[in-house]
N, C-alpha and C positions, 0 to 999 in steps of 0.2 A: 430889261431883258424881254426881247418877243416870246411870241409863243411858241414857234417854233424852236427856239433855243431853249424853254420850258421842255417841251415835247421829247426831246434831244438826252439832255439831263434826267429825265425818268426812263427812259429807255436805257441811258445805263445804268443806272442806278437797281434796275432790276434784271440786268442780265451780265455776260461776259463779255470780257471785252468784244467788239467789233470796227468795221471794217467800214469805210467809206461806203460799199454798195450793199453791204448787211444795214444800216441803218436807212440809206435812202428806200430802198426794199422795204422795213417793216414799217416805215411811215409814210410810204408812200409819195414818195417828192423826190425829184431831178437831184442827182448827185451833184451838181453845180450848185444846187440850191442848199443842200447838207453842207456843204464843203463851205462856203461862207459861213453857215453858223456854226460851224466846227471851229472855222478861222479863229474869229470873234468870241466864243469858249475858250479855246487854247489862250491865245491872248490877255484874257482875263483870270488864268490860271485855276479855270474850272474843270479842266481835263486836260488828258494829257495822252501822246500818242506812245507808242512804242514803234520806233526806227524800225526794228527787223522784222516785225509782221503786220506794220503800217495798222495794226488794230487802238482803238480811244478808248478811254476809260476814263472816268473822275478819276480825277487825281486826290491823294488820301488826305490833302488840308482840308479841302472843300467839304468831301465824303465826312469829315467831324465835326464842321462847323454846321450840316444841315444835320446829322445826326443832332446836337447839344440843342438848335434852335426848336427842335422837334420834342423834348425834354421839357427844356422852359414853357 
C-alpha cells in the first residue's frame, strides 16, 4: 500500500463519510489522483462508496480488523 492510500485511510478513519473532492481538498492532491487510489482501496475491500451520495468510508470489515491489530 502507498502513501497516499495510507493518507487516504486515516483521513477516514477520523472523520465522516466524504466525497471525491472533500478528500482531494483536505490532502491536497488532483481528484484524478484520489480517484485512483480510491479505485485501488475499493477494490481491495477497504472502503466502500455509497451510490446515492457518492460519499467513501471504510468499509466495517477492514474498520475491525485495524481496530483488533491495534489491540494486539
Amino acid at each position: 500500500m502507498g502513501k497516499l492510500e495510507k493518507e487516504i485511510l486515516n483521513l477516514l478513519s477520523e472523520s465522516e463519510p466524504l466525497t471525491l473532492m472533500e478528500i482531494a481538498e483536505k490532502l491536497n492532491k488532483k481528484p484524478k489522483t484520489i480517484f485512483r487510489s480510491l479505485r485501488k482501496l475499493f477494490e481491495e475491500g477497504k472502503i466502500i462508496c455509497d451510490i446515492k451520495t457518492r460519499r467513501y468510508t471504510l468499509d466495517k470489515d477492514y474498520e475491525q480488523q485495524k481496530k483488533s491489530e491495534e489491540i494486539e
